[in-house]
N, C-alpha and C positions, 0 to 999 in steps of 0.2 A: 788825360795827357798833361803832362807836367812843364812848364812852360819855362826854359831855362835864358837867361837873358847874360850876354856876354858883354860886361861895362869895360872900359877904355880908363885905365889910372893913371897915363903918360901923363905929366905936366903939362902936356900942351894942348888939354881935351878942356874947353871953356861951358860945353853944354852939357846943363845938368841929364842927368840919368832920368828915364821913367820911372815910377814909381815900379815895384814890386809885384808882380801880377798876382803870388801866392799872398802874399800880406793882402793885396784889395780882396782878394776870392774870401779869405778868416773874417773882414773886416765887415763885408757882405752877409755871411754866414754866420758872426755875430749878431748886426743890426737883424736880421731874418729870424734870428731865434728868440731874439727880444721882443719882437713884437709878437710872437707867436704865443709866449710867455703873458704880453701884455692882453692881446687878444683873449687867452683862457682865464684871467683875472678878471677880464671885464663880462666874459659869457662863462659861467662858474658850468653850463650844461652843455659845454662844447666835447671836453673829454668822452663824457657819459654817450655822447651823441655818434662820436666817431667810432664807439669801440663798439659799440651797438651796429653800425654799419660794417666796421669789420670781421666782425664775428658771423654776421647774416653772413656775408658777402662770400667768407672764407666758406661754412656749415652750406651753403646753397652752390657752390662751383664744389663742394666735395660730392654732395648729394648727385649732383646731375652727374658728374664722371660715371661714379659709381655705375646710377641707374641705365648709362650705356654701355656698361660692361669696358668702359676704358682705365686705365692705370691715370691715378691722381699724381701730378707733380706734385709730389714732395715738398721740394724745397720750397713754390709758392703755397702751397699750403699755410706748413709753419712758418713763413715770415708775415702771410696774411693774424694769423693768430697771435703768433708775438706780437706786432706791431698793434691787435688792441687791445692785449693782454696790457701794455706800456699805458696806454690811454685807459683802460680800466683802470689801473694801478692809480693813477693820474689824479681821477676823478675820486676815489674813493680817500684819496690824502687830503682832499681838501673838503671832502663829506665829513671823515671821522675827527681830524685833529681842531680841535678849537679850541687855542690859545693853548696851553700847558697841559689840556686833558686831552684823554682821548674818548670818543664819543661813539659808544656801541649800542646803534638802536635797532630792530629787527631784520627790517630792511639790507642796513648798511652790514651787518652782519652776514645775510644771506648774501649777498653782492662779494664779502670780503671771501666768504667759504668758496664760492664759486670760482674767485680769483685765482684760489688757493689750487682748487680742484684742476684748471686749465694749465698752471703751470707748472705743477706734478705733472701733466701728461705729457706735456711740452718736452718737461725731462726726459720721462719716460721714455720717449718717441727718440732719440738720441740713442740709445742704446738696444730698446728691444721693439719689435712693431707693432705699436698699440695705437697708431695716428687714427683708427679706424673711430676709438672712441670720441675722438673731437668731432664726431657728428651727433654727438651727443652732447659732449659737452659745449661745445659751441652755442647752442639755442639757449641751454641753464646761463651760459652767459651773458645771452642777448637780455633776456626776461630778468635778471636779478640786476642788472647796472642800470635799467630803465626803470624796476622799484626803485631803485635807494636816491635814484635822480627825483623822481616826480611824484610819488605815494608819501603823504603826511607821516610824520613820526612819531611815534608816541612818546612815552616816558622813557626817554632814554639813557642809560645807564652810563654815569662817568667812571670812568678808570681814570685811577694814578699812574701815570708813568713810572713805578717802582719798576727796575731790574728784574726781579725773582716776577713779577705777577705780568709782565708783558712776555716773560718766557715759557712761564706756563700758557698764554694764549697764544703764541705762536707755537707751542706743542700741540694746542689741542686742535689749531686752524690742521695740522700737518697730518695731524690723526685723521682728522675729519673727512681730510681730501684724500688719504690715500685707501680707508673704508671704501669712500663713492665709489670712488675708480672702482674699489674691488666688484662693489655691488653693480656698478654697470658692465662691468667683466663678466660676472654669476651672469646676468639678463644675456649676453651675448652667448655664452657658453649655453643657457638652457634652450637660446633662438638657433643655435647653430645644431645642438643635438635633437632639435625636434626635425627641423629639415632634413637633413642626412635619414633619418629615420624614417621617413617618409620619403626620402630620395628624391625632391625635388628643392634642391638649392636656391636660395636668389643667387643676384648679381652679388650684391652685398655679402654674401656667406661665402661663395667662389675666391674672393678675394681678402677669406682670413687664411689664417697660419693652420694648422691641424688644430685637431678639438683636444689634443693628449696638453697641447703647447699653451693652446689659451686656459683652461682650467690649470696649467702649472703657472702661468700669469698672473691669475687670481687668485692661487693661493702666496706666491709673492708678497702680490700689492695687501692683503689679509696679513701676514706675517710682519710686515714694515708697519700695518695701521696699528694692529696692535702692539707693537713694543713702542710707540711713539705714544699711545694711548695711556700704557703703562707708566711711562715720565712723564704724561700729563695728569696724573693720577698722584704722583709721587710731586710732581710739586707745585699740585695744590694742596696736598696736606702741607708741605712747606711754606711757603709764603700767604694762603689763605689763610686767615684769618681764625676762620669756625667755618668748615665745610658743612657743617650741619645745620648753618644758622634758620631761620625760616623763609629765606628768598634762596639758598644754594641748597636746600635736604630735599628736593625734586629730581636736580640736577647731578646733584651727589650719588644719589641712589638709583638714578639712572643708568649711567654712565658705570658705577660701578656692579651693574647689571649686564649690562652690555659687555663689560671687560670680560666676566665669568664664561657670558657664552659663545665669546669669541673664542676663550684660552678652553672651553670644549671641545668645541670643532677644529681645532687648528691640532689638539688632542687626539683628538678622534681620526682625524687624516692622517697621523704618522702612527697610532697605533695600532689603527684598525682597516684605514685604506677608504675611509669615508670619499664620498664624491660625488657627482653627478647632481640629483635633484636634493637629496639631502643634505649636502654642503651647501646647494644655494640655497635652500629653505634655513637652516641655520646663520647666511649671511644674510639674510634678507630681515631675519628677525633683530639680529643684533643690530643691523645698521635701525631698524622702525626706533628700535630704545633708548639709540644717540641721538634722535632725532627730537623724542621726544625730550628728552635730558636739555639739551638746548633749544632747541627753535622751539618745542610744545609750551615751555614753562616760560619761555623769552614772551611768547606771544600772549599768551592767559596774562602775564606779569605789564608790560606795555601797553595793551590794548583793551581787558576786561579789568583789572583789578586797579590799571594805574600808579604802579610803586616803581 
């Protein structure tokens, strides 16, 4: 309610006006965001703390809906998740950036992909209905913002804020999260087509879209990871240095393994009608070789060899 106040400018009005109700209400609402501001300066594991509780909080009132066969609000859903998607975001700005570099260590890494992966879905969920996966994704949430808070770090890797090389990692964060999806799309499509086959549904399976709708879903979210994979590919030949050096020829040959038997299967499905268990088994393997392409060689690199 908007509170309109009617002032008196006759010359002959001697007493001053009250103050402004909407100016005190901003003024409130500013001193309120400052300390809140001040408050996460001073506890750096408050974000990390909140978004960990909103994620449970969101991923645990989805869960139980579900398991009584009732229809999930929507709309508290996704603002339960946005809102610790925000405090994720939050926490992981003040984990990575220190001072002019930015600071990518296993952890904060896994923490950042996850981030990434929650708000692909987010979008997702805006247009096609896939909110079912944030009960997956949600928990990957809770577990990776509570590593990068409180698990020691190892050697970790500064990055230049160069242009060309923060765009190549925001290509490959984009890749990365839209694979998942795909891969936790493949796990729902093989969960969904064993039940049916069997003819005894969950709750949880009752309340997806048909099985023709989600594997067209998954080859989507497969189609977007890969041509995003594609220009993460293109420009790290570009601005990388030596893709082949001996801390990136792991990574490099991974990743451009993974590209191949992606652009097979995605192959194979428009010319031959692929699907079912052999398209997830071909999803399943490409996402293992992105996985290890980053996190396998991140981890061996930070935590065993120390470089």
């Amino acid at each position: 309610m908007v509170l309109q106040q009617v002032a008196d400018y006759s010359e002959d009005c001697r007493t001053p006006t009250p103050p402004d109700a909407f100016v005190a209400s901003r003024l409130y609402a500013t001193l309120l965001f400052s300390r809140v501001i001040l408050l996460i300066n001073m506890q750096p594991m408050l974000p990390s703390l909140a978004a960990a509780c909103l994620y449970a909080g969101a991923a645990l009132y989805q869960g139980l809906r579900l398991n009584q066969g009732s229809n999930v609000h929507r709309t508290l859903l996704i603002s339960l998740a946005t809102l610790g998607l925000l405090l994720h975001v939050g926490s992981l700005w003040h984990q990575m950036f220190t001072g002019s570099v930015l600071a990518l260590d296993f952890f904060n890494a896994a923490s950042l992909v996850a981030a990434a992966v929650i708000f692909l879905t987010l979008i997702a969920c805006i247009r096609i209905p896939v909110e079912n996966l944030l009960i997956f994704m949600l928990p990957l949430g809770v577990i990776t913002v509570l590593l990068a808070e409180f698990m020691p770090t190892g050697t970790s890797q500064i990055i230049d804020e160069e242009p060309g090389i923060l765009a190549h990692i925001l290509l490959s964060l984009t890749a990365y999260g839209l694979l998942t999806i795909a891969v936790f799309q493949s796990l729902l499509v093989l969960l969904q087509d064993y039940q049916l086959k069997h003819k005894r549904p969950s709750r949880l399976i009752k309340n997806f879209p048909p099985l023709q709708t989600m594997e067209s879903l998954m080859f989507g979210f497969l189609w977007g990871g890969w041509l995003t994979l594609t220009l993460s590919l293109v420009s790290g030949a570009l601005f990388v240095q030596d893709l082949f050096a001996q801390h990136l020829v792991h990574k490099t040959f991974f990743s451009l393994f993974a590209w191949i038997l992606f652009a097979v299967l995605l192959w194979g499905r428009h010319q031959l009608g692929w699907r079912g268990h052999k398209a997830i088994r071909w999803t399943l393997a490409g996402f293992c070789l992105l996985m290890l392409a980053y996190f396998g060689s991140k981890l061996v690199r930070e935590f065993i060899l120390h470089i």
